[in-house]
C-alpha positions, 0 to 999 in steps of 0.5 A: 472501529472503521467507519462506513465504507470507502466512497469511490470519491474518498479513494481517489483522494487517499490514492492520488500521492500512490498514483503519482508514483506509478502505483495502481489501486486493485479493487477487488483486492481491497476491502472497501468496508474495513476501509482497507486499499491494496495496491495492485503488486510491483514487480522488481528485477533481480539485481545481480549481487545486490537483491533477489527479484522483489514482489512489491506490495502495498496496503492502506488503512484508513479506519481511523479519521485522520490517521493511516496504516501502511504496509509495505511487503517485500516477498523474493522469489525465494525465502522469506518476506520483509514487512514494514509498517508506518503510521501518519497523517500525511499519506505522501510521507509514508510513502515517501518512508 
């Protein structure tokens, strides 16, 4: 069961290691009383031979204490999206996973 609310003193502590590596919270997209964050999407070039353009996405559960949800959603312009999900305590290794 989530907790109360988000604090605008607690996303900037759950944010700090996303912003260093250039992502932004999107607010209005978040969910601060589940305790939910999305970030605002990435967009990735198409490169050629390799991968399709990419629309990067990122949310963050926070509703258990001292444990996180994020997933990560990669949506090509066309066809299916891929979504990965990782667990932890330690916000800059999930993401860094």
């Amino acid at each position: 069961m989530a907790g109360a609310a988000l604090t605008h003193h607690q996303i900037l502590g759950l944010v700090e290691p996303f912003t260093r590596r250039g992502w932004q919270v999107d607010l209005a997209a978040s969910q601060r009383q589940l305790r939910q964050l999305a970030f605002r999407p990435l967009q990735h070039a198409e490169l050629p031979g390799q991968r399709p353009a990419l629309a990067e996405t990122l949310l963050l559960d926070a509703s258990e204490p001292g444990r996180h949800r994020l997933t990560r959603r990669l949506q090509p312009e066309h066809g299916p999206a891929a979504t990965l999900v990782a667990e932890g305590d330690d916000l800059a290794a999930l993401l860094a996973r």
